[in-house]
DRENDO-1510 file (C-alpha; in Angstrom, 1 decimal, always signed):
<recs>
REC; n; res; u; v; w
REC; 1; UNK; +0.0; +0.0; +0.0 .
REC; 2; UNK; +1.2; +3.4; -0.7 .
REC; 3; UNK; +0.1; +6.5; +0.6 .
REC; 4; UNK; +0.9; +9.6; -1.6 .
REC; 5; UNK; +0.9; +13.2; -0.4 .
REC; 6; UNK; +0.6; +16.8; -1.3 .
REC; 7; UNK; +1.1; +19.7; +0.5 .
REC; 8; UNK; +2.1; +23.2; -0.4 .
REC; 9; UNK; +4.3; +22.2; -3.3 .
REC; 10; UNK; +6.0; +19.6; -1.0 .
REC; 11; UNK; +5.4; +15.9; -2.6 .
REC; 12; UNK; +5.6; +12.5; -0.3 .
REC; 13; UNK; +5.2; +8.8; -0.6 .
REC; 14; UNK; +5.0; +6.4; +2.0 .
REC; 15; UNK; +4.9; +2.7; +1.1 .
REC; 16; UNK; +4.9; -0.2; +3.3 .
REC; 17; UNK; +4.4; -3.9; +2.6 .
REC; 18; UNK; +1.6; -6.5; +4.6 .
REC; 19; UNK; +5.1; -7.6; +6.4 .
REC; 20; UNK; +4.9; -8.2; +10.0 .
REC; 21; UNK; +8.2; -8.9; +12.4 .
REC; 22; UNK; +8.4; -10.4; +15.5 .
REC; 23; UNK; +11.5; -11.6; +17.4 .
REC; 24; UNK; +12.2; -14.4; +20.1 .
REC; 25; UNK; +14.8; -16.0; +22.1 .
REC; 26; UNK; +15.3; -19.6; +20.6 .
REC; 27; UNK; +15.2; -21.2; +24.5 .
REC; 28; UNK; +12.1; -19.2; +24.9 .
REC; 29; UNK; +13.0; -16.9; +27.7 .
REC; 30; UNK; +12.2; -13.9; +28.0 .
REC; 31; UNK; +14.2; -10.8; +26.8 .
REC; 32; UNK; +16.9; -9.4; +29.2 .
REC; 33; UNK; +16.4; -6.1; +30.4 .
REC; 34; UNK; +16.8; -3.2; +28.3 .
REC; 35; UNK; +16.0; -5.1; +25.3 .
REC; 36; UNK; +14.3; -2.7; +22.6 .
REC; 37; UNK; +12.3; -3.5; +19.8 .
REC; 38; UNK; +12.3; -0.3; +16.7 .
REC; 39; UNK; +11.5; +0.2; +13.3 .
REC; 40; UNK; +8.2; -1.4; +13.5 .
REC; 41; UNK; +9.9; -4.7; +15.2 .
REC; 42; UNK; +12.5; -4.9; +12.5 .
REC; 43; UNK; +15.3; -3.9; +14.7 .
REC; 44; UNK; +16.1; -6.1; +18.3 .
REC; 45; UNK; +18.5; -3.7; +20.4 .
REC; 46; UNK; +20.2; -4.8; +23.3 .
REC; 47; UNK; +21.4; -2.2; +25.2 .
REC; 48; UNK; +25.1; -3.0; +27.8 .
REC; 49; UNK; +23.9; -6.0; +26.9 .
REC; 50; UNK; +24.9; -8.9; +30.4 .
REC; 51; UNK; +25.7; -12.2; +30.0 .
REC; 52; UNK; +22.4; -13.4; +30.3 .
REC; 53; UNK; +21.5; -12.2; +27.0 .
REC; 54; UNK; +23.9; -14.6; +25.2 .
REC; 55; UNK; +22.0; -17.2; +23.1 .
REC; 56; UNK; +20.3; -17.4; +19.6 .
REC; 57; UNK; +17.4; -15.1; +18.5 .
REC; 58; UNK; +14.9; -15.9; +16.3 .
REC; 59; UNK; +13.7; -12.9; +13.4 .
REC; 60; UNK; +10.5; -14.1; +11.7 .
REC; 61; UNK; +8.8; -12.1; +8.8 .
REC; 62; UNK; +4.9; -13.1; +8.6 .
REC; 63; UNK; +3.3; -11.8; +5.0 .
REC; 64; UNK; -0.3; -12.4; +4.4 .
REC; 65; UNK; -0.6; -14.4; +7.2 .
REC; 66; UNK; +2.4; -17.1; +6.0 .
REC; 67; UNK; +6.0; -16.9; +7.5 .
REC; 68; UNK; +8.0; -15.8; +4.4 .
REC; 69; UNK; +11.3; -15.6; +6.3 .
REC; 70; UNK; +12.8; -16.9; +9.5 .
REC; 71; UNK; +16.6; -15.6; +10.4 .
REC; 72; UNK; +18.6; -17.2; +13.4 .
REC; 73; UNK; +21.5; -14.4; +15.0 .
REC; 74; UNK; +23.6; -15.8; +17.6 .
REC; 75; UNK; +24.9; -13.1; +20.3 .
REC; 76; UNK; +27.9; -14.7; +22.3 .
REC; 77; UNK; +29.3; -12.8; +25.5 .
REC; 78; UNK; +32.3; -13.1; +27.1 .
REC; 79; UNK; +33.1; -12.1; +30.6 .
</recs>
């Protein structure tokens, strides 16, 4: 869908796909604190991330109702 707009001589377009995001932790436990999600879930943000928030995540992209993409990041700390 795209969304086009005029406005005193000043021309925009905003265009997003049916794409939804959603991230996990691939033990299934809960995010650490001060973990963020941005950019309408596409960005995970971990901020001084601890040692606790070592482990795989999990980046699924849903389109139409179907999972079009999954993405596995591994974050590994060191103390």
């Amino acid at each position: 869908m795209c969304i086009y707009n005029v406005c005193n001589n000043h021309h925009s377009a905003v265009c997003s796909l049916p794409l939804k995001y959603s991230w996990s932790r691939a033990d299934g436990q809960p995010f650490v604190k001060g973990t963020q999600l941005s950019d309408n879930n596409r960005v995970l943000t971990i901020a001084n991330a601890p040692l606790e928030a070592d482990g795989d995540y999990i980046c699924k992209v849903v389109r139409q109702g179907t999972v079009s993409k999954t993405a596995t990041i591994s974050l590994l700390l060191e103390s």
